[in-house]
Each structure stands twice: as C-alpha cells, then as structure tokens.
C-alpha positions in Angstrom: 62.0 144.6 -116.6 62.5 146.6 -120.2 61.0 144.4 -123.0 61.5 144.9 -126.7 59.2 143.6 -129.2 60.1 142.3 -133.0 58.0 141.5 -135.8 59.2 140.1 -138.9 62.4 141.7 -138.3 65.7 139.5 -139.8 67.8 141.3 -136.9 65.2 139.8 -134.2 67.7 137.6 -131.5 66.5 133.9 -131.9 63.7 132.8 -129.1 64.9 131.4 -125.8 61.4 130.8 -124.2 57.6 130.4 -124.7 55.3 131.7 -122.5 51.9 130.9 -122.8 50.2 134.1 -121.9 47.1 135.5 -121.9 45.6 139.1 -122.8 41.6 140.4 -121.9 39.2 142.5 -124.1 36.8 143.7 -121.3 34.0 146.5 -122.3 32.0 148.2 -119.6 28.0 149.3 -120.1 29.0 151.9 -122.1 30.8 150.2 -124.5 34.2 151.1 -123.6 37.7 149.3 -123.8 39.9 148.6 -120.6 43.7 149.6 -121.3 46.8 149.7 -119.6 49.7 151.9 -120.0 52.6 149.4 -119.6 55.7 149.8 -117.8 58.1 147.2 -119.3 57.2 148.6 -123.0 55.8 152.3 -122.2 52.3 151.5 -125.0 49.2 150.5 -124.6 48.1 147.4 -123.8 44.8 145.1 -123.2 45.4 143.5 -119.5 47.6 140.4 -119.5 50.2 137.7 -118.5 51.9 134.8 -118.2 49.9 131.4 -117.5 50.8 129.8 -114.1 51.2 126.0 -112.9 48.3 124.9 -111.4 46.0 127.7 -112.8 43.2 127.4 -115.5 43.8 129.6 -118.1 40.5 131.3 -117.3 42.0 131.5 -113.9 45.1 133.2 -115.3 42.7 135.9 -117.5 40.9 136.7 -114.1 44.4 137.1 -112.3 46.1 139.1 -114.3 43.2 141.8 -114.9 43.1 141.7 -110.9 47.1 142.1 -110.6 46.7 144.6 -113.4 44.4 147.1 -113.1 42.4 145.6 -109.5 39.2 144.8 -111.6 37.3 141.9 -111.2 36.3 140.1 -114.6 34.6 137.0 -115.6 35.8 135.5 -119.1 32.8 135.1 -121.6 34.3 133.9 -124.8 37.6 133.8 -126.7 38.9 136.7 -129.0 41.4 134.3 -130.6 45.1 132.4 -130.5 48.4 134.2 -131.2 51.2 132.3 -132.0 53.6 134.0 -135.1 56.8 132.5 -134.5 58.5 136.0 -135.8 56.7 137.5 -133.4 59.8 137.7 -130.6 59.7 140.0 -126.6 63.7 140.3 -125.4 63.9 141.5 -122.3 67.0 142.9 -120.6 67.8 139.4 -118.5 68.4 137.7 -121.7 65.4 135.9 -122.3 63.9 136.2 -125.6 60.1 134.9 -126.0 58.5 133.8 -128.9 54.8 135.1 -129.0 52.4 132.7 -127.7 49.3 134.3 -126.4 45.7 133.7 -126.0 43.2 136.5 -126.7 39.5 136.3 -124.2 36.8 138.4 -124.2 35.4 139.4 -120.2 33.3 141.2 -118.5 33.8 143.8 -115.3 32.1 142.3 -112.5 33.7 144.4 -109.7 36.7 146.8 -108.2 37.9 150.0 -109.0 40.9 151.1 -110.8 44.6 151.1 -109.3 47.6 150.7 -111.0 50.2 148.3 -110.3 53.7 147.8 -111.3 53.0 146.5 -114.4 51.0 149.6 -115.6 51.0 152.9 -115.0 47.9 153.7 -115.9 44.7 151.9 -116.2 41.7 153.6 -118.0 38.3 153.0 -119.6 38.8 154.0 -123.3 36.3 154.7 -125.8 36.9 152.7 -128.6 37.0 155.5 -131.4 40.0 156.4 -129.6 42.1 153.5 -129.4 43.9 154.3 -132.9 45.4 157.5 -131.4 46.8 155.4 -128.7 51.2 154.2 -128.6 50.3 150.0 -129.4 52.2 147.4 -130.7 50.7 146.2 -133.6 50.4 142.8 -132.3 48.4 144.3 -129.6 46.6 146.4 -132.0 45.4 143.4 -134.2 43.8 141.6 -130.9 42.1 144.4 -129.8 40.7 145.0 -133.6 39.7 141.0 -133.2 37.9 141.7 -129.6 35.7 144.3 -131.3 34.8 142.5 -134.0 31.7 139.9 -134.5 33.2 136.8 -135.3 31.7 133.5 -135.9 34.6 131.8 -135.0 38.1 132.6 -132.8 41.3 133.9 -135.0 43.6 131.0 -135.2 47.2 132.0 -135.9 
C-alpha cells in the first residue's frame, strides 16, 4: 500500500485514524544502525509497525523487527514518544493517520537478514552514513534521538 507523509503542510487531508505504532533503534557490536528500505514510501527507515490487540508494546517492537528484517531483538530502553498532530501518513485506501509512534532502543540477539514485503532491503549501516540516506525527516529526528545520550526519553 503507497503511503504519503505530511508535515506541517496546510494542504495535508485531515486524519482519519491513529495508529499507535512503534519504530526500533538496534546497533550491532560494531556500532552500526539497522535500516530498512521501505516499500510503501521507497526511504529509509528504522524497523517498525503498528501495535496489535493483545500484544505488549515490547511484544510489538520484537514483532515487527522479526516481520521486518527476520532479526531477533530484545528492547533495552526507550528512544522517545512521537505524537505531532501535523504529522499526517495517507495511504491510497483512504485512510489518513495522524503520527503516533513510540521510539525503543534494542538489541540483536539473533537471525539473519531477509527482506520482507514491507522492505526491500534490510542493511547494517554505519552511522556516519545515515545523512546520505532518502528519510523522512520524522524518521530522521528519531534516529538522531536513538544515537544520542539522553537522560531522559523525548516527549512530543
């Protein structure tokens, strides 16, 4: 499904739908950053989705990375909460979500890399490189959060 984001954008169509959703900042030994290439938005993404009935949303981080990329990961602390109501995803069924998404750090504890329909690529990325890299700048601001040392989560 095709997905279009807006930010701040007057012309955004009004939100239909939240979502909570969930996105993971996983680093292997070598201090690397786990991306996806997306499908529904062809950029660059940190491994992520939508929060389930019934599921923890620790379950959820752990689910999606597996669905995702086939990794195994085990969440160690949160990144931060993303909420900007002018922060809008329409996709092509008519559905418009406002942003609601919750930002974890994890870390590898098995698998390999495979793709799946949600990405079309899934790669260990150093982080010097992740400016030169298609992202949303949503995306872009978690992932500059995850790298950070915080004394506290980014609330917002």
């Amino acid at each position: 499904m095709a997905r279009v984001d807006y930010i701040d954008d007057p012309n955004a169509p009004a939100a239909n739908s939240v979502v909570p959703s969930v996105v993971a900042a996983v680093t292997d030994e070598d201090g690397r950053l786990l991306l996806i290439h997306k499908t529904d938005n062809d950029l660059w993404a940190l491994p992520g989705g939508g929060h389930e009935v019934g599921e923890s949303i620790s379950d959820t981080v752990v689910r999606e990375v597996k669905e995702e990329t086939v990794y195994d990961v085990e969440v160690t602390d949160i990144v931060g909460t993303y909420t900007n109501p002018r922060h809008v995803m329409a996709y092509d069924d008519g559905e418009v979500r406002q942003q609601f998404s919750i930002c974890f750090r994890a870390k590898l504890v098995g698998g390999e890399a495979r793709t799946s329909s949600e990405s079309k690529a899934v790669e260990w990325v150093d982080v010097s490189r992740v400016d030169e890299l298609p992202m949303h700048p949503s995306m872009r601001q978690r992932v500059a959060h995850a790298l950070q040392v915080q004394s506290r989560p980014h609330i917002g």
